[in-house]
C-alpha positions, 0 to 999 in steps of 0.5 A: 482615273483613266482618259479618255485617250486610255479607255481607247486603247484599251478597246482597240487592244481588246477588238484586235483580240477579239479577231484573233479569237474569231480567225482561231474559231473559224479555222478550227471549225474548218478542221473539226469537219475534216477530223470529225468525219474521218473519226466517225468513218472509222467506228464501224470498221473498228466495231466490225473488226471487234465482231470478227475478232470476237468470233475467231476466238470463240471457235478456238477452245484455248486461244494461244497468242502473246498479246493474249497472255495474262500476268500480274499487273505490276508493269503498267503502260498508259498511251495518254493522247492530249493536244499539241497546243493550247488554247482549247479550254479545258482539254488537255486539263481534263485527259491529264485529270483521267490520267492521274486516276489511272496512276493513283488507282496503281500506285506502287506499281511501276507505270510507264507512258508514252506520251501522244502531244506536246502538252501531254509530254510537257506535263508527264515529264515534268511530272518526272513519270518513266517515258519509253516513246514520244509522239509530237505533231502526229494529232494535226493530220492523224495518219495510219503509219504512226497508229501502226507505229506505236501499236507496234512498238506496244505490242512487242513490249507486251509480248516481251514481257516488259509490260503487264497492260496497256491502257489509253486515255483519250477523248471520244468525241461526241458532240461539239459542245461536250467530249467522252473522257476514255480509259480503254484497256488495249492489252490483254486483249483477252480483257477486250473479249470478256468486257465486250460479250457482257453487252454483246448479243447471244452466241446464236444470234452472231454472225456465222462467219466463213473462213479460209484459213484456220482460226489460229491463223486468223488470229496472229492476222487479226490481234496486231490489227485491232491494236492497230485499229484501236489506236487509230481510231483513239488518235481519230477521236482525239484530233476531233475532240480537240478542235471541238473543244477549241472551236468551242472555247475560241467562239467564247471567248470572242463572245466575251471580248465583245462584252469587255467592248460593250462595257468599256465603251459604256464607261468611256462614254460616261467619263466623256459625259462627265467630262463635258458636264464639268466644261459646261459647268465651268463656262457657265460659272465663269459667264456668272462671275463676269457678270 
């Protein structure tokens, strides 16, 4: 049966996790402010870019463009943006699970990824899937150069012709409390113009947009920056997503180390009183004998 001795160890080990869990919580809500307004700042300019783009390629009869070429999709690419560390609740669990749809509902075909976090390189390797590019480190301070550098590096593959289509699974942050699971087709981006005019507003009612350059030339401008645009804003939501999700699993698990607290200091104080009632048992069982 454990002592008393044993029962506080055990609540001093479990108080000193529980200021390492607190210590986490406030340091990852201090950054999910910094990511969170960073990946709300740039939705409007990634819808707005959509709305340009959408019209330059309506005034256009056949749009001609390397990243607009459609072939069989038998070469996929999977951006998979995770954490680069741990301690996150089910996160990085949930973006692999999304991933692994992806791969299953292509199977058979060859799938390439490229990796955005170490957890997600981690698992995809040992997984034994083909990694063409990794980017480690990049989600704690997400910068524009690194965005441009694999949008670079994708849409060259694509116009190539080594790749049929990209897509990329990430978290969209939401909420806080709870995270959108994305599986968003960046190439073709011919793809992006049918899926977005089956929800966007009647040719009439969009903006009529006055151009200087002509439409074609609007078009080799504006195609590499919304892939430019689309992976930012995908590495934005991600690093938001994942302070979230561990600012959240951080403030539980404090929550329940002062449950464990509570409990054992419950049972400790029982033990003691048991303790006590015997010692008083005894002196008064002794005091009887002698007399």
């Amino acid at each position: 049966m454990p002592t008393l001795l044993d029962f506080r160890r055990r609540i001093r080990s479990v108080k000193n996790t529980q200021q390492i869990t607190r210590a986490m919580k406030f340091v990852a809500a201090a950054r999910l402010r910094r990511a969170q307004e960073a990946a709300l700042a740039a939705r409007p300019y990634a819808k707005e870019l959509v709305r340009v783009l959408r019209s330059t390629m309506s005034r256009i009869v056949e749009p001609q463009h390397p990243l607009l070429a459609r072939r069989p999709e038998e070469k996929i690419l999977a951006l998979v943006l995770t954490g680069e560390r741990g301690l996150a609740g089910a996160f990085n669990t949930n973006i692999l699970r999304k991933a692994n749809e992806l791969f299953r509902a292509n199977k058979g075909k060859k799938i390439m990824v490229i990796p955005v976090g170490k957890k997600g390189r981690d698992s995809l390797k040992k997984a034994g899937f083909h990694i063409i590019a990794e980017y480690i480190n990049v989600l704690a301070r997400v910068e524009f150069g690194t965005a441009r550098e694999i949008s670079d590096l994708v849409s060259d593959l694509y116009a190539k012709g080594e790749i049929d289509s990209v897509y990329v699974v990430f978290s969209e942050f939401k909420t806080v409390m709870s995270a959108n699971l994305a599986l968003e087709k960046l190439l073709p981006v011919e793809t992006m113009q049918a899926e977005k005019d089956a929800g966007a507003q009647p040719a009439s009612s969009q903006v009529d947009y006055i151009y200087e350059q002509p439409e074609e030339q609007l078009l080799d401008k504006l195609l590499p920056r919304y892939v430019e645009t689309q992976v930012w804003r995908a590495m934005l939501e991600s690093s938001a997503a994942e302070h979230a999700a561990r600012m959240t699993a951080m403030e539980s698990a404090t929550q329940n180390a002062g449950e464990v607290i509570e409990a054992l200091t419950l049972h400790m104080n029982k033990v003691r009183q048991a303790a006590i009632t015997k010692e008083i048992i005894e002196i008064v069982s002794g005091a009887s004998s002698t007399a």
